[in-house]
C-alpha positions in Angstrom: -6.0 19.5 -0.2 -8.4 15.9 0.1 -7.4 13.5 -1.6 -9.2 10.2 -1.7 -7.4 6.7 -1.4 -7.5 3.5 0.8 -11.4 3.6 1.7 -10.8 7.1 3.2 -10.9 10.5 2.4 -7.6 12.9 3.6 -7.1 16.2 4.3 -3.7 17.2 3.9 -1.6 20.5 4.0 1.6 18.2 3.3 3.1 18.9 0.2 3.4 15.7 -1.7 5.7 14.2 -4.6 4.1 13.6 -7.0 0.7 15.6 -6.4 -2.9 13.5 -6.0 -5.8 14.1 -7.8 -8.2 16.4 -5.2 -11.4 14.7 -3.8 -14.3 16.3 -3.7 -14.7 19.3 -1.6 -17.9 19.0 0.0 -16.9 15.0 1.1 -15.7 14.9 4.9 -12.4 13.5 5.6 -11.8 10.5 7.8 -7.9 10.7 8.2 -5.9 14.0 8.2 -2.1 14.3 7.2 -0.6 17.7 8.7 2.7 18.6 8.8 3.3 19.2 12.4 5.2 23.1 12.2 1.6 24.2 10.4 -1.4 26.3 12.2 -3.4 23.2 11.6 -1.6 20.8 13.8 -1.6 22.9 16.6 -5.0 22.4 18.6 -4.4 18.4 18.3 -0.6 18.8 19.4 -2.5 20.6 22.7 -4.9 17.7 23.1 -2.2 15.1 23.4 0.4 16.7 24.9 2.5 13.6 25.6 2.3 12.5 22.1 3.3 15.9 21.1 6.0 16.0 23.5 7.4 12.4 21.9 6.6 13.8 18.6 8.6 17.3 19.1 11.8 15.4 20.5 12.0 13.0 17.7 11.2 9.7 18.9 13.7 10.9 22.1 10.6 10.8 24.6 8.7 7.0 23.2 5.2 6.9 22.7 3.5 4.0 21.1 2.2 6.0 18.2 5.4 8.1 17.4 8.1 6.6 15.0 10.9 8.2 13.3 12.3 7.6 10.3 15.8 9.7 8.5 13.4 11.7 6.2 10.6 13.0 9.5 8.9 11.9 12.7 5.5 10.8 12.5 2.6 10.6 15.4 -0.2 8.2 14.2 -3.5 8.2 16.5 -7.1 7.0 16.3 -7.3 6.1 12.6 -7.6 9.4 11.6 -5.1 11.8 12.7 -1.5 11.5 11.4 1.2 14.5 12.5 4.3 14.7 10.2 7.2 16.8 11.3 9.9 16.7 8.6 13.3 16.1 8.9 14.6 16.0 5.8 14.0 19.2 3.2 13.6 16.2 0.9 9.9 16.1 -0.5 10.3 12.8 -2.2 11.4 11.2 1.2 9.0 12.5 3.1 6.5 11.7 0.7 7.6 7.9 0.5 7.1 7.3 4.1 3.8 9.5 4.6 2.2 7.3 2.0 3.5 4.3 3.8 4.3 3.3 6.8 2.4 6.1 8.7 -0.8 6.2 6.2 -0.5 2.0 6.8 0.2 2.9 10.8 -3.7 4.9 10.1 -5.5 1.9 8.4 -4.4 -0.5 10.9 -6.0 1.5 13.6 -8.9 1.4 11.6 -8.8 -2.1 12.3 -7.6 -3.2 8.3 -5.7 -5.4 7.1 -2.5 -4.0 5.6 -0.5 -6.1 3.5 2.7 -5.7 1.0 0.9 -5.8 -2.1 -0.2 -4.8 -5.6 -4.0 -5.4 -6.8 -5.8 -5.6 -10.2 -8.8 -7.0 -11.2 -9.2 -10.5 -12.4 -11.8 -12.0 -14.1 -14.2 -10.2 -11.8 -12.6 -9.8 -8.7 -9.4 -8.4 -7.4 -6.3 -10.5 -7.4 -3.7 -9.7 -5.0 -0.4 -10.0 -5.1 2.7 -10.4 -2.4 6.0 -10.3 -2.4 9.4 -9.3 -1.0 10.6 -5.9 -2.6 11.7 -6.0 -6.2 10.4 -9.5 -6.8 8.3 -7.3 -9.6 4.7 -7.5 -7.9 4.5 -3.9 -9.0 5.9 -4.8 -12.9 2.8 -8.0 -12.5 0.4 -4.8 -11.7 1.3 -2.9 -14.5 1.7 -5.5 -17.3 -2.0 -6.4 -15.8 -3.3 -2.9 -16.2 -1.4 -3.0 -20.2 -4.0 -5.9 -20.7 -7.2 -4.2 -19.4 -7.5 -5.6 -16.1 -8.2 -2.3 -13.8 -5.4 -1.7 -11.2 -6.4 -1.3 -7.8 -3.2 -0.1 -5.3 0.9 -1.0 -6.2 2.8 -1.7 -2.8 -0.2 -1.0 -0.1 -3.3 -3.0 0.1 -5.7 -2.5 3.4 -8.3 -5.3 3.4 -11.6 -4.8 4.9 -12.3 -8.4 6.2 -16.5 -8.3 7.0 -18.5 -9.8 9.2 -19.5 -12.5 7.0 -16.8 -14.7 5.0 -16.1 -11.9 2.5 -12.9 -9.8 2.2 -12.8 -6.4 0.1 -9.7 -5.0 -1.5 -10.0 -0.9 -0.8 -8.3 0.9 -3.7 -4.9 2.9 -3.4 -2.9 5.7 -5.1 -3.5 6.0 -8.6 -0.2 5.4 -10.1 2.4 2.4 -10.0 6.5 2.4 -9.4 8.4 1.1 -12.3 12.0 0.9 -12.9 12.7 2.0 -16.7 13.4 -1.5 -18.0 9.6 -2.6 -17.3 8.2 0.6 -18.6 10.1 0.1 -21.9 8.8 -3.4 -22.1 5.3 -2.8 -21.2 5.3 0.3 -23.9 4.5 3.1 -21.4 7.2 5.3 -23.3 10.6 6.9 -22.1 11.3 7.1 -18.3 12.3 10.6 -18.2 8.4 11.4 -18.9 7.6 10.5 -15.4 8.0 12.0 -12.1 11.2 9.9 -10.5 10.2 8.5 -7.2 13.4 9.8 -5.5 15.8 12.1 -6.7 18.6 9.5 -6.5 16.6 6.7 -8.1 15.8 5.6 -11.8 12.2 4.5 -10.4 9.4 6.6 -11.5 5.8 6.9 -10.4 3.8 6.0 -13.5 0.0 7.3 -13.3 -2.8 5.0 -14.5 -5.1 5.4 -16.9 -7.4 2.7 -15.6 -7.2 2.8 -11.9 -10.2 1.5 -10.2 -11.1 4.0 -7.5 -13.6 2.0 -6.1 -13.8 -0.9 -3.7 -13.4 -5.0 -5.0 -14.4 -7.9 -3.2 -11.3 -10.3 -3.4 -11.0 -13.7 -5.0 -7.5 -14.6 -4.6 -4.1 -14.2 -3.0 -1.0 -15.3 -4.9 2.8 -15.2 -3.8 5.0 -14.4 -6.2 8.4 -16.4 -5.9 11.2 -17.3 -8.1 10.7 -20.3 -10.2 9.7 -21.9 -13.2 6.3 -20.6 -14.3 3.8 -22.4 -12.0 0.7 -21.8 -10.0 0.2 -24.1 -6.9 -2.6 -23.9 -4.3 -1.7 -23.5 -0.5 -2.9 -25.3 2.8 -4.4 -22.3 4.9 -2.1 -23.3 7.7 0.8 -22.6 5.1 -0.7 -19.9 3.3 -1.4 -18.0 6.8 2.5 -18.2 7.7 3.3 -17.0 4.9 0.8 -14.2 4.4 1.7 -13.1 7.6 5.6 -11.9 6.6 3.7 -9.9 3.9 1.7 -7.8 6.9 3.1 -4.1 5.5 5.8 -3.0 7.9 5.6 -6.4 9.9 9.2 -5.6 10.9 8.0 -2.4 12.9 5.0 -3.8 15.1 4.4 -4.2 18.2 4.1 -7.9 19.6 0.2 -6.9 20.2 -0.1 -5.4 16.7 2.0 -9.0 15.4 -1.0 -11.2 17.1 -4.0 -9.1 15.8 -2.4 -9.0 12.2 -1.3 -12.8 12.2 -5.5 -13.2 13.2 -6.3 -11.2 10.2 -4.4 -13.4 7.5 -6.0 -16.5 9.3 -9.4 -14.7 8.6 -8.2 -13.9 5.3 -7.1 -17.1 4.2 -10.2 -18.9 4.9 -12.4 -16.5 3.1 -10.3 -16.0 -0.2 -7.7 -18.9 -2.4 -4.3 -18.5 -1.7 -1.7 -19.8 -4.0 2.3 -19.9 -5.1 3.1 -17.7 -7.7 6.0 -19.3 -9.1 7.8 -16.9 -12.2 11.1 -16.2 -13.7 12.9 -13.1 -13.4 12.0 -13.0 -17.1 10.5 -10.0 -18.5 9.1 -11.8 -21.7 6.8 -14.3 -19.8 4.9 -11.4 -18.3 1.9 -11.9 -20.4 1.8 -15.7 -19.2 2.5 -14.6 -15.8 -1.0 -12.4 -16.3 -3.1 -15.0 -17.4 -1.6 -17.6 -14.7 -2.9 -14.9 -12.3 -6.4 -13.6 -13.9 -6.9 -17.7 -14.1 -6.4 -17.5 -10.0 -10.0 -15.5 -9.8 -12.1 -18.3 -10.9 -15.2 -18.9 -8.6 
């Protein structure tokens, strides 16, 4: 199946939890997912047979573009190729990981940025926001997209930074991940209506009715953090450092892929506002939270 997400079209013969929406057929793919045991791996598993000897082994024999994770092994080379060979019968698992670390592996070879981040649209450009997990970024999102403001991508956000000062938010999966508590509040009905995100998890992936599909220029970066409802401004020398622990899977790179991705959020944060987000763990000030953060995407 194609499916179309992230500025790029993939072909994938993956099964995935919970199913995309196809692209169309007569589109070219940029990136292909393939599960590695398939007849459609094979001919690029014989044009790199080092990476498919890393890849086969499990991580056993290293190669810079192999990784393995519990759920499957993953080989991620040139932007556009991106081998899966499962380890767990789990489709959920696998699915989390695919989507994430190895489709964010992909983007950053096509030279994007990749950050930790949910996107909607502000007044008229996107509004990004960053966060440590569970902060509620993705709760933000969706109590955003409640109050008309078209949702762009919940948890991974490339950023196509041009050649001139402007920076473009490229649009993600078309649903959000919302623990049951948020979706009661934000009136998107009972829980067990969804697809659960794992098996073992009350989390469930929560489709969109208004999900942009199409590209945004940026106007603003906030971090969200703990604290009594505020929005503050940051020096780019401050904003950068802290952008830069938002990279997606900044844990996992190489010191190479550290530098070029640290150069990115400098880029960024001369191009676009970045402020503090400052909110309490309080589900009842989400509608001030929203307008604190629409109000950051003022020209």
């Amino acid at each position: 199946m194609r499916f179309r997400a992230f500025g790029a079209v993939f072909e994938s013969d993956l099964l995935l939890s919970p199913p995309l929406a196809a692209a169309e057929t007569d589109v070219a793919s940029d990136v292909q997912l393939l599960d590695a045991r398939g007849q459609a791996a094979q001919s690029e598993l014989r044009a790199r047979p080092e990476l498919a000897r890393s890849l086969l082994s499990h991580g056993a024999i290293a190669h810079n573009n192999v990784f393995t994770t519990p759920p499957a092994t993953f080989a991620v080379a040139d932007g556009r190729l991106i081998l899966c060979y499962p380890i767990s019968e789990c489709l959920h698992e696998v699915t989390l990981i695919a989507l994430g670390q190895a489709v964010a592996r992909a983007l950053r070879q096509r030279t994007l940025l990749v950050l930790h981040a949910s996107a909607f649209v502000g007044k008229q450009r996107a509004v990004a926001v960053v966060a440590q997990r569970g902060a509620g970024k993705s709760t933000l999102a969706g109590a955003a997209g409640v109050a008309a403001h078209p949702v762009l991508t919940d948890d991974l956000l490339p950023v196509l930074l041009g050649p001139s000062r402007d920076a473009v938010a490229l649009p993600g999966l078309p649903f959000l991940k919302l623990w049951p508590r948020a979706m009661k509040h934000l009136g998107l009905g009972q829980a067990t209506n969804y697809p659960p995100v794992h098996p073992n998890s009350t989390k469930r992936f929560v489709r969109l009715p208004n999900h942009l599909s199409e590209p945004v220029e940026l106007g603003s970066v906030l971090i969200l953090e703990r604290g009594p409802l505020a929005l503050s401004p940051l020096p780019e020398t401050e904003a950068t450092v802290k952008l830069a622990t938002h990279v997606y899977g900044a844990e996992g790179l190489a010191w190479h892929e550290q530098r070029a991705a640290f150069r990115q959020c400098a880029s960024l944060c001369r191009r676009v506002r970045v402020s503090r987000l400052s909110a309490p763990n309080d589900l009842p000030s989400l509608d001030e939270l929203v307008a604190l953060a629409v109000s950051s995407d003022a020209s």
